[in-house]
C-alpha positions in Angstrom: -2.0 -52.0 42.5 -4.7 -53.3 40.9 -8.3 -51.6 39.9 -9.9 -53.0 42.5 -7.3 -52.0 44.9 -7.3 -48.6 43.8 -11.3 -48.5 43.8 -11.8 -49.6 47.1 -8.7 -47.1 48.6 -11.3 -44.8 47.2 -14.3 -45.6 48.3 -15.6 -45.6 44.3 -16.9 -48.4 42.3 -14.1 -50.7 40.3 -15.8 -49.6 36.9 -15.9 -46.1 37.4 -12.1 -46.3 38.3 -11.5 -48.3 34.9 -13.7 -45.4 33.2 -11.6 -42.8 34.6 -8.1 -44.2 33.5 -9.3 -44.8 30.3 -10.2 -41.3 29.5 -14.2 -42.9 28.6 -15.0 -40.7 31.9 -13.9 -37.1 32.8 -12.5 -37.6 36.6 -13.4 -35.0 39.4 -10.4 -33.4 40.7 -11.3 -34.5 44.5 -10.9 -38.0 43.1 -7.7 -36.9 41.1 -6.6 -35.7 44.4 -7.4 -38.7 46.3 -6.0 -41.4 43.7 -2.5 -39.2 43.8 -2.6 -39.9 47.8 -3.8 -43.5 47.1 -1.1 -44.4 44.4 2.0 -42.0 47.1 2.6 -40.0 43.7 2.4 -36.1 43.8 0.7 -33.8 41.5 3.1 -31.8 41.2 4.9 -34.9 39.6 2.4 -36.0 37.5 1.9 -32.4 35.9 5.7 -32.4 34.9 5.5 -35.4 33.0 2.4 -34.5 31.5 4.3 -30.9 30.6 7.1 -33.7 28.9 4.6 -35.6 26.5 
């Protein structure tokens, strides 16, 4: 899925999607939430990986 994919799933802006993935942004967690549901991926799955890194 590309950024402008993702951004407009969201209802956001294609930059401030880039801004968020890069880390040059801090991302609300209602858009964390909503980007999970967007992308089918859980939280609970992306917190295990991030407990792996």
């Amino acid at each position: 899925m590309t950024e402008d994919m993702l951004a407009q799933k969201l209802g956001i802006h294609r930059v401030s999607v880039s801004r968020y993935l890069s880390g040059a942004r801090d991302m609300p967690f209602s858009v964390f939430i909503d980007m999970c549901d967007a992308l089918h991926v859980s939280i609970e799955d992306i917190i295990m990986k991030a407990k792996n890194i």
